[in-house]
C-alpha positions in Angstrom: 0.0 0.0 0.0 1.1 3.6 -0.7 1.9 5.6 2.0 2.5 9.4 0.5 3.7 11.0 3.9 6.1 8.3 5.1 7.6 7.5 1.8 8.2 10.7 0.6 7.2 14.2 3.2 9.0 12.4 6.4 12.3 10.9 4.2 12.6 14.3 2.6 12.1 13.3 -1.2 9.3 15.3 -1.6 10.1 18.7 0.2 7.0 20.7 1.7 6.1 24.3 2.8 5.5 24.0 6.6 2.4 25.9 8.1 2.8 24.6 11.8 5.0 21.6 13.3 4.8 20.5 16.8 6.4 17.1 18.0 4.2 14.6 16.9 2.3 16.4 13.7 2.6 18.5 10.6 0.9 20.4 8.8 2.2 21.8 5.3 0.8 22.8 2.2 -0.6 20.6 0.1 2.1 19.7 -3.0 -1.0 19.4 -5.7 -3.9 21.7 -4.2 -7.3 20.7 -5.1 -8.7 23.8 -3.6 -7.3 27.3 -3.5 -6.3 27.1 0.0 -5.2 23.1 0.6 -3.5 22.1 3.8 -2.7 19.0 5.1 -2.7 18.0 8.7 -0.8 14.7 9.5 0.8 12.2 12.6 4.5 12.2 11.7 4.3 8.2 13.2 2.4 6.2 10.7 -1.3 5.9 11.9 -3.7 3.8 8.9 -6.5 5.9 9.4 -9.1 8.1 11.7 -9.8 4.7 12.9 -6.8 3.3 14.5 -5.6 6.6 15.9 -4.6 6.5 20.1 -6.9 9.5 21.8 -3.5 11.5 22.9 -2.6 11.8 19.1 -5.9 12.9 18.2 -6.2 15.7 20.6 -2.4 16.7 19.9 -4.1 16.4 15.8 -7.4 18.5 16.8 -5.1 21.4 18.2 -3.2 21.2 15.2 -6.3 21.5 13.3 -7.9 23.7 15.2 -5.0 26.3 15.0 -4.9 25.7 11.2 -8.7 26.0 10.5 -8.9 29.5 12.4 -6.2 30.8 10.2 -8.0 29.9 7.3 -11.1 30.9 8.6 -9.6 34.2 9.4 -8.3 34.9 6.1 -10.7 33.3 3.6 -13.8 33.5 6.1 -14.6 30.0 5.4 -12.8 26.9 6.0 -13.7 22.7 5.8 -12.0 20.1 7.6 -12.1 16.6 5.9 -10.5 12.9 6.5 -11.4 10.2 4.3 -11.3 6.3 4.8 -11.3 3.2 2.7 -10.9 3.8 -0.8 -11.3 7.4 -0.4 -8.3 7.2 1.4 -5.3 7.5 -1.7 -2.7 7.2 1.4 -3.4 5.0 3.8 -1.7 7.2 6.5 -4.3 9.0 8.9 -4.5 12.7 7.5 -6.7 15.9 7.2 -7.3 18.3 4.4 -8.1 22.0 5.2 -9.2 23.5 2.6 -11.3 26.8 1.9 -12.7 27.8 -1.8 -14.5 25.9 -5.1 -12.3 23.2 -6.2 -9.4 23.8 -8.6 
């Protein structure tokens, strides 16, 4: 299975603008944006999905995303928060799109 954000953001082949770090999470922006404003917010320790994720990492996520998602907000006035599972899921690592605006 193809894991994006541990085979290439994490080992450095694939270098990405940082928005906010903090020990355990990232957020950057997106490398192909499918909306105007496209951020991603994920675990730098592979997690498979929303569903498997340990309650301390979500809330260190959630802050992450919270932070992220009033920035947006702030700037665009506007902001959506989405995680996908199954095969919705193109990288089966636990991550977040914020995103604000009409598809590209």
């Amino acid at each position: 299975m193809s894991d994006f954000y541990c085979e290439e953001v994490f080992s450095g082949k694939t270098p990405v603008e940082k928005m906010l770090e903090t020990e355990n999470v990232l957020a950057y922006h997106h490398t192909r944006p499918f909306w105007p404003v496209h951020i991603v917010v994920v675990p730098k320790r592979h997690v498979a999905s929303v569903l498997e994720v340990e309650s301390d990492l979500l809330i260190e996520i959630f802050d992450v995303i919270k932070e992220v998602a009033a920035r947006v907000f702030e700037e665009y006035g506007a902001a959506r928060v989405l995680t996908n599972l199954g095969e919705y899921q193109d990288s089966k690592h636990l991550h977040f799109h914020i995103n604000s605006g009409d598809p590209n």
